[in-house]
C-alpha positions in Angstrom: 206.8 63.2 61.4 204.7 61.5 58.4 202.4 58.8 59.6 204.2 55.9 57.8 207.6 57.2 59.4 206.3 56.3 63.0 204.9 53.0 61.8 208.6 51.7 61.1 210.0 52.6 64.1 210.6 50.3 66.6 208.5 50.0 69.7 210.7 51.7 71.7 211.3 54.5 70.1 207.7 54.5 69.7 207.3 54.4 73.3 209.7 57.3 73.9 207.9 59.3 71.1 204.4 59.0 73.1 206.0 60.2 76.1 208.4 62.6 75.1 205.3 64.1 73.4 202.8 63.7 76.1 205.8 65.6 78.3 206.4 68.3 75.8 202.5 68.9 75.5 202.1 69.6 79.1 205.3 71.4 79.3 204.2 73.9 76.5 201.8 76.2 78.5 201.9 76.6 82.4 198.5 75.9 84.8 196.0 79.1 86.1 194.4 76.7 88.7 196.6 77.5 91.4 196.3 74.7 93.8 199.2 72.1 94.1 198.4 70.0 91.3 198.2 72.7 89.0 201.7 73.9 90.8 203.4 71.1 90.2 202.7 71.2 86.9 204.2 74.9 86.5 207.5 73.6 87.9 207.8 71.0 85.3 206.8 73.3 82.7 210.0 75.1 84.3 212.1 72.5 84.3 211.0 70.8 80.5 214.2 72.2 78.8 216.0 70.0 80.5 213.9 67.3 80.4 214.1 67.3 76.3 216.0 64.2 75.5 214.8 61.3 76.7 217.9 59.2 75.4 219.2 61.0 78.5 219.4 59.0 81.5 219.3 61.9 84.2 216.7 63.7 82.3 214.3 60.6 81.9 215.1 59.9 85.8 213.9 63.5 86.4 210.9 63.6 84.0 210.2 60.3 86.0 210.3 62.0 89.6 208.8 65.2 88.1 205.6 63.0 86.7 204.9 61.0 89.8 205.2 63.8 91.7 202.3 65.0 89.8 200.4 61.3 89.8 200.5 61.7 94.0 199.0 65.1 94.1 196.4 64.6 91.4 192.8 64.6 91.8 191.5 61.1 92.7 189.0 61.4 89.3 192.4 61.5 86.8 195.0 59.7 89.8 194.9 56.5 87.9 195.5 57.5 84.5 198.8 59.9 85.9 200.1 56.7 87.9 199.7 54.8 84.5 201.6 57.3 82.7 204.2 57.9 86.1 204.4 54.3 85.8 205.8 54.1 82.5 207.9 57.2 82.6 209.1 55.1 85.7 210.0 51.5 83.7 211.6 54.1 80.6 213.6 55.7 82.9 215.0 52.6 84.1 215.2 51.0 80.8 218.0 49.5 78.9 217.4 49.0 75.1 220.5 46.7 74.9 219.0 44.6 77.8 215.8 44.3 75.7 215.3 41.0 73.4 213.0 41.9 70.7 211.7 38.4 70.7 210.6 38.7 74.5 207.7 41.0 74.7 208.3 40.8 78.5 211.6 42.3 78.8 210.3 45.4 76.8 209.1 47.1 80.2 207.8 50.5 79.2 206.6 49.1 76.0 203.9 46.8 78.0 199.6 48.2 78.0 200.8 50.8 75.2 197.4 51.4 74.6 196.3 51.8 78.1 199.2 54.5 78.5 198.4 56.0 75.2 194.6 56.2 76.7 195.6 57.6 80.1 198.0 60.4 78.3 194.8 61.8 76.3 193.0 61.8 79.7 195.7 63.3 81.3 196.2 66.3 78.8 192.4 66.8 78.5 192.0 67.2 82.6 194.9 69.4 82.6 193.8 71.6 79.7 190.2 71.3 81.9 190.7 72.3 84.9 194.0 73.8 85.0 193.3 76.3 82.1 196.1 74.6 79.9 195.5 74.7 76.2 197.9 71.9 74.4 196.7 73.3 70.8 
């Protein structure tokens, strides 16, 4: 995707973009570290071809359940930057687009603290890549 092609879409597709991609990233390679975080993260990697298309409502519900299953059993030193992100994959997964008025920046749920979420998603795939031997190159 060329650079000027993500700067005309709208913010949500933007939104799914960032998360489908953050998703796909840690879904690429599976975790050495062995202890339940690092598990967890195996069984999504397991589960990521069904989790492809977020325009599908059961696969963003289960990408949801699958990432804050993941934000409760990760360590407290990256726990707040997985809730951010489980939080968001939360509010996408119960978005509606047609319930959204572009002129409300408050009825664009998972569109709200992008740049926190985009922050906490870097954190997120440098810890994993850190300590559970997961390279996202």
């Amino acid at each position: 995707m060329q650079h000027w092609e993500f700067m005309h879409m709208s913010r949500t597709k933007k939104i799914t973009v960032l998360l489908g991609s953050t998703a796909l990233a840690l879904s690429l390679t599976a975790c050495g570290g062995g202890d339940e975080y690092c598990d967890l993260i195996e069984e999504y990697e397991a589960n990521a071809s069904s989790m492809e298309d977020m325009a599908d409502q059961d696969a963003a519900v289960d990408m949801a359940e699958e990432t804050r299953a993941i934000a409760d059993a990760a360590p407290d030193d990256i726990a707040e930057d997985w809730n951010t992100v489980a939080d968001a994959m939360d509010k996408l997964a119960n978005f509606d687009p047609e319930d959204a008025d572009m002129e409300d920046p408050d009825s664009m749920g998972p569109l709200e603290n992008l740049d926190e979420l985009e922050q906490a998603g870097t954190n997120v795939e440098e810890h994993v890549q850190d300590n559970c031997d997961v390279s996202l190159n």
